[in-house]
C-alpha positions in Angstrom: 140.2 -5.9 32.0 141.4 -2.6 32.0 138.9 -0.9 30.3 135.4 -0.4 32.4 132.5 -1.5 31.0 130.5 1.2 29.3 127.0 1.1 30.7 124.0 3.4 29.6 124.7 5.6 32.6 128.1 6.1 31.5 127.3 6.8 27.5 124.6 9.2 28.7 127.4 11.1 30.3 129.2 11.0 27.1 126.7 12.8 25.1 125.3 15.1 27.5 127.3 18.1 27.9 130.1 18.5 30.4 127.9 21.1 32.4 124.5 19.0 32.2 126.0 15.8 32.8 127.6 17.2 36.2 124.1 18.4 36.9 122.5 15.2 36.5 125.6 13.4 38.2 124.7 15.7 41.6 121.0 15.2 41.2 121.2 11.4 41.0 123.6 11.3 44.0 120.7 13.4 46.1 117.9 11.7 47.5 115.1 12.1 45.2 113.1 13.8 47.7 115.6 16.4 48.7 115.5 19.4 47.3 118.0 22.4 46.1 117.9 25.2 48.9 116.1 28.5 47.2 119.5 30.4 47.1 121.3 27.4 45.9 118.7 27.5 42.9 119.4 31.3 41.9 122.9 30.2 41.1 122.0 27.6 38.4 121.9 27.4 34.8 119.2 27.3 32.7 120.9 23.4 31.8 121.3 23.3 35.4 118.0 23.7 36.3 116.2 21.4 33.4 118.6 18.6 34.8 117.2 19.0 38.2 113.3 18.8 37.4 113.1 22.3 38.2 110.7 24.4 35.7 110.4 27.0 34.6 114.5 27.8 34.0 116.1 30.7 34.4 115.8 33.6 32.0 118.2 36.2 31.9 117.5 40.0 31.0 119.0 40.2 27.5 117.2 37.1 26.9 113.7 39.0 28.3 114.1 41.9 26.1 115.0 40.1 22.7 111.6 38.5 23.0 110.0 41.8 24.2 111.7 43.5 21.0 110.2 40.6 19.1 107.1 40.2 20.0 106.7 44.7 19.6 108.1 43.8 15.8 105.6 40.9 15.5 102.9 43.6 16.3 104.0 46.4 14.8 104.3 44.3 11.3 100.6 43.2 12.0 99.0 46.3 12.7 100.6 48.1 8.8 99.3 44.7 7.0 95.9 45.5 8.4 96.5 49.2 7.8 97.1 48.6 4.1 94.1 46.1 3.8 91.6 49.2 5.0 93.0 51.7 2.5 92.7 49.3 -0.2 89.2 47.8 0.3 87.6 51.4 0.0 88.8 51.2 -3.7 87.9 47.5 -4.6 84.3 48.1 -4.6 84.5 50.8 -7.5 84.0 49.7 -10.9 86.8 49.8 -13.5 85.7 52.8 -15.3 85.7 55.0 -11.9 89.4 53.9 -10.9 90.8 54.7 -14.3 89.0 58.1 -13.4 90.8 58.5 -10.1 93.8 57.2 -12.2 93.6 60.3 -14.4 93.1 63.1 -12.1 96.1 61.9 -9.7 98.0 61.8 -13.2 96.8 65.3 -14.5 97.4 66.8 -10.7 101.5 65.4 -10.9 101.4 66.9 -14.5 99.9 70.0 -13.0 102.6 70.0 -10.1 105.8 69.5 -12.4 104.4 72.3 -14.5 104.5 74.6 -11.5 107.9 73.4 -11.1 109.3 73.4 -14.1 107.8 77.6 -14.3 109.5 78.4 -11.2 113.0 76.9 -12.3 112.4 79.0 -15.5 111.8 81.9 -13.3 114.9 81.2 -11.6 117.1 80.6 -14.4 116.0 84.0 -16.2 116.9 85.7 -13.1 120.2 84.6 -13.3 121.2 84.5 -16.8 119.6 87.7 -17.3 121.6 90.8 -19.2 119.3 93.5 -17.0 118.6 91.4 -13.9 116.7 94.7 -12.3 114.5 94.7 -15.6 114.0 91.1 -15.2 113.0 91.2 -11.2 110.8 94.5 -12.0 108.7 92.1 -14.8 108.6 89.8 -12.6 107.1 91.7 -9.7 104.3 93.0 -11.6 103.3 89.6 -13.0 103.5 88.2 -9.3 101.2 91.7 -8.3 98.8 90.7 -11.1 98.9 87.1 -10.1 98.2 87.9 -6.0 95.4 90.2 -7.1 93.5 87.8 -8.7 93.8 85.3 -5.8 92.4 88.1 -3.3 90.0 89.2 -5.9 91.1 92.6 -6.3 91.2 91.9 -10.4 89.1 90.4 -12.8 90.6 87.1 -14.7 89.4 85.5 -17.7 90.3 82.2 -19.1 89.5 78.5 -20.1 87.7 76.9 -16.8 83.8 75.6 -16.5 80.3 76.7 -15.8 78.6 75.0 -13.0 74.4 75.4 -12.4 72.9 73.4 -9.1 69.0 74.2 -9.7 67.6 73.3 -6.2 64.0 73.2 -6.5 63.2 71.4 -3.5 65.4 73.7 -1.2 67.4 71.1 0.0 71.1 72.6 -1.0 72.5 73.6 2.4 75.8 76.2 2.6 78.3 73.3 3.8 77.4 71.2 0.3 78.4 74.4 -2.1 81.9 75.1 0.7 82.5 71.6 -0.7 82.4 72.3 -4.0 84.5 75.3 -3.7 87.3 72.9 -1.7 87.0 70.3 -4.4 87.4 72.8 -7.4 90.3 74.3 -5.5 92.2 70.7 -5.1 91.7 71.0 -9.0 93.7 73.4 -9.8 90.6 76.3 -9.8 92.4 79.8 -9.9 89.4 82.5 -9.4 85.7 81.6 -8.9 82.4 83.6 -8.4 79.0 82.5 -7.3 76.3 84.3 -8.1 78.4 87.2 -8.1 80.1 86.9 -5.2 83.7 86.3 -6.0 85.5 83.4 -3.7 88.8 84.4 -2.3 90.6 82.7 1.1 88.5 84.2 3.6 85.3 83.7 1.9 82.6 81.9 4.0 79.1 80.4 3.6 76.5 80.3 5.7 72.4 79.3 5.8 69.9 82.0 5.5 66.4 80.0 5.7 65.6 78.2 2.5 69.0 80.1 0.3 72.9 80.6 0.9 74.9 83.3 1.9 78.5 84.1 0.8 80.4 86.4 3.1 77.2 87.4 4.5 75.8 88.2 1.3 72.2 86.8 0.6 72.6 84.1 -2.7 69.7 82.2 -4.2 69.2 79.2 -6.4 70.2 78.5 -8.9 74.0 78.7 -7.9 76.0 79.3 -10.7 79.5 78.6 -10.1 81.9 80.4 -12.7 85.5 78.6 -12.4 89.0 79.4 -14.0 91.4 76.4 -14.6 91.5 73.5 -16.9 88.4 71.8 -17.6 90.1 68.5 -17.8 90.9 68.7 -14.2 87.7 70.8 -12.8 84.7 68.7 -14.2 86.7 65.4 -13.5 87.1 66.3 -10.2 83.4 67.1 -9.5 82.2 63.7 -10.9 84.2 61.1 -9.0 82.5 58.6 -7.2 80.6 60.2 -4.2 81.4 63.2 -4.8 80.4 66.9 -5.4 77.6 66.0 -8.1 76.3 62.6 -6.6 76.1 64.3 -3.2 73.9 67.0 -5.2 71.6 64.8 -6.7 70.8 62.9 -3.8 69.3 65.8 -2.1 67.1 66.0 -5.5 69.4 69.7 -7.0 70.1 68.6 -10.8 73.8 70.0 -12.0 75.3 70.5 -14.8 78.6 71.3 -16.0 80.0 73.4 -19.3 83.2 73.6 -20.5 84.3 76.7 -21.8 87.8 78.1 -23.3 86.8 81.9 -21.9 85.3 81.9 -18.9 85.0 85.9 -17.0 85.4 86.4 -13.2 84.8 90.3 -12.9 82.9 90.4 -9.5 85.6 92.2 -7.7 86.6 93.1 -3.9 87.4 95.8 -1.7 91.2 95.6 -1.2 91.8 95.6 2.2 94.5 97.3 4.3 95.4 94.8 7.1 95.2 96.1 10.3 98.5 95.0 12.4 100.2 93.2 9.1 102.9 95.2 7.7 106.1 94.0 5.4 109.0 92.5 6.8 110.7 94.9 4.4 109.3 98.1 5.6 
């Protein structure tokens, strides 16, 4: 007959691929003990290679970096799930009624935010649309003055804000606890504050002075009464969230407590100061 009898040898052929099943065909002509000469070996495939017995097959460099670029994905994407997991886990342990707090204060600080923004564009658009814009800018300028001098504390303010009394009996209130009151009130939205009479501006600083507080070297003693312009909502809030100001307080045995008031006066006033090298950009 013509046609030649198809053994398995001859269907495994068939199926393998052209470049395999040469491969095999010139391994299975070699003695099985021989083996490929090392630089014969460079020059195979990765098929090549697997026909042969030999292990591990070649890997070529584009091949080497997409698993390098894989695995550094792999990694990356583990490290921001675990990342995630520790920022949330600090919250799950509060109870319901100290989230929606949190809630509220990130809510009343965006509010707080767009009002700021929403001021400025009106600034903005007045300066424009303005008949007598050098009126307008002149207005302007003094309420900015007015503004910067209560910040520096060269001008008494009044307005809605809170009372705060830390009564520390036991001598326990240290300077660093009332700077972080100050630095909480702030990050609420406090616009002028006085202790004991000694009004709070950027460069105010505290320090210990045996069993009381100074306040830009200024000798302070208990109680500390904290006088604070800004909205309550925000201030007293701010002061009671979990492991905060007024739990930190009352752990070292000071008791606090906290008025609301719709006029609250800062008049403890300071020295303006002439800078000593700082002059205007405009000069």
């Amino acid at each position: 007959m013509s046609n030649q009898e198809e053994t398995p040898d001859n269907r495994l052929r068939k199926e393998l691929p052209e470049e395999v099943a040469a491969g095999a065909g010139e391994a299975s002509d070699a003695p099985e003990s021989a083996v490929a000469p090392e630089e014969q070996r460079a020059g195979l495939t990765g098929r090549q290679r697997l026909a042969q017995g030999l292990w591990p097959p070649r890997v070529t460099r584009a091949q080497l970096i997409v698993a390098l670029l894989l695995f550094g994905l792999g990694f990356g994407l583990a490290v921001q799930v675990a990342s995630n997991s520790d920022s949330d886990s600090a919250l799950r342990g509060a109870r319901q009624e100290d989230l929606v707090r949190i809630l509220d204060e990130l809510d009343d600080r965006t509010q707080r935010l767009e009002d700021e923004k929403q001021g400025l564009e009106k600034q903005r658009d007045e300066l424009e649309n303005s008949s007598n814009q050098a009126e307008e800018a002149r207005k302007q300028t003094v309420e900015k003055e007015r503004q910067l001098g209560i910040l520096a504390g060269t001008v008494a303010a009044q307005g809605p804000g809170i009372t705060m009394t830390i009564d520390d009996t036991k001598g326990t209130v240290e300077a660093d606890m009332l700077l972080d009151a100050i630095q909480e009130l702030r990050a609420a939205g406090a616009e002028a504050i006085q202790v004991n009479g000694e009004r709070v501006v950027a460069g105010t600083y505290l320090t210990d002075s045996g069993n009381s507080v100074s306040v830009d070297g200024n000798k302070i003693n208990a109680p500390y009464r904290f006088k604070v312009i800004g909205k309550p909502q925000d201030l007293e809030p701010a002061l009671n969230i979990p492991g905060g100001v007024v739990q930190t307080l009352e752990k070292e045995q000071a008791t606090v407590t906290i008025e609301r008031s719709d006029k609250i006066v800062v008049d403890a006033l300071r020295a303006a100061k002439r800078p000593d090298y700082a002059r205007s950009s405009s000069q």
